[in-house]
C-alpha positions in Angstrom: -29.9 -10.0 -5.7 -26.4 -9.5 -7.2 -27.6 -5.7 -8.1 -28.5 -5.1 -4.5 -25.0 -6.0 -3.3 -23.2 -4.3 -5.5 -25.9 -1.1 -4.7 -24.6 -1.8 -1.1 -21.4 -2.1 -1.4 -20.9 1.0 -3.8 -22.9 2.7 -0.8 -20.6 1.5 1.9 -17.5 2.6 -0.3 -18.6 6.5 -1.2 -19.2 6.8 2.6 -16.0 5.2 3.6 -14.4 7.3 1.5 -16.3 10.5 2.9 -15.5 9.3 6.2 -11.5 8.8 6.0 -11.7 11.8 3.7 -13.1 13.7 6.7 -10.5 12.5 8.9 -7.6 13.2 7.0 -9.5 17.2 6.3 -8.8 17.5 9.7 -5.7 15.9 10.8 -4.3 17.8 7.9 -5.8 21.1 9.4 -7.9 21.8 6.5 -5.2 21.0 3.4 -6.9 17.7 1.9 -10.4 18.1 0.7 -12.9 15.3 2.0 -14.4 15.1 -1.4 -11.5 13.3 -2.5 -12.2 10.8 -0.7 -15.5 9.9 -2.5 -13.9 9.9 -5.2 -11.8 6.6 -4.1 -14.7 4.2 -5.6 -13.2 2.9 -8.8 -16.1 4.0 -10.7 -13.8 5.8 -13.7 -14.1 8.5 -14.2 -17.9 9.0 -12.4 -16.9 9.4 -8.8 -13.9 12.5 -10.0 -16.5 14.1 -12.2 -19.1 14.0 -8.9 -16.6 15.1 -7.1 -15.7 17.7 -8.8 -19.4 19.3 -9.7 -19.9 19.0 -6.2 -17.1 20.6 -5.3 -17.8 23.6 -7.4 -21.2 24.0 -6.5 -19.7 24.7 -3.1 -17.3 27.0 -4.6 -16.8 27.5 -7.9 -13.6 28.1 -8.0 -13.1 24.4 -6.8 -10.9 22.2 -9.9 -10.6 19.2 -8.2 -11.1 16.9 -11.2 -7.4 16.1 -11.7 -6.8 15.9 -8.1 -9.9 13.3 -7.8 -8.3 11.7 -10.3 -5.1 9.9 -8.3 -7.7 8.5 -5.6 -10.1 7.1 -8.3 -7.3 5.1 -10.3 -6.2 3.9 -6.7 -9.4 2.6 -6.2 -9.3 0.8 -9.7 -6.0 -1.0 -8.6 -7.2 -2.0 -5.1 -10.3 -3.8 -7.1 -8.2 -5.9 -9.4 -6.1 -6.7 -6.1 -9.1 -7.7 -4.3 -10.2 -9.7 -6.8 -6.8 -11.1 -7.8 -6.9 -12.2 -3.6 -10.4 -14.0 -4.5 -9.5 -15.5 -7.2 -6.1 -17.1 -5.6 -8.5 -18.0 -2.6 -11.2 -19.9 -4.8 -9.6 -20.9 -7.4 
């Protein structure tokens, strides 16, 4: 049960993240990559590394670990916010 949540939930976030990443690729006219924003699920340091490889299969000479990096720790903090909220709420 629990599994399946989180499956769902790490699901949601990746294509969230694809999907703002999307919209700020083109309000930007191009200068932010989407990948980056898959790489916003505070999975450290998975979601960079995916991004990255994924990036460079597309072109290889895509580095975008670094850059995946900020996004990815950002991610991290918004979690222990979230559940510094919950906890204040519940507890």
């Amino acid at each position: 049960g629990i599994i399946v949540l989180g499956l769902i939930a790490f699901a949601f976030s990746t294509a969230g993240g694809l999907f703002l990443g999307n919209i700020m690729c083109k309000l930007t006219g191009g200068k932010v990559n989407p990948l980056i924003g898959s790489a916003g699920v505070s999975a450290v340091p998975m979601a960079a590394r995916v991004s990255q490889v994924v990036g460079q299969k597309e072109n290889p000479s895509n580095f975008l670990l670094m850059h995946a990096m900020g996004p990815n720790v950002a991610g991290v903090i918004g979690s222990a916010v979230a559940a510094g909220v919950f906890l204040s709420m519940f507890a």
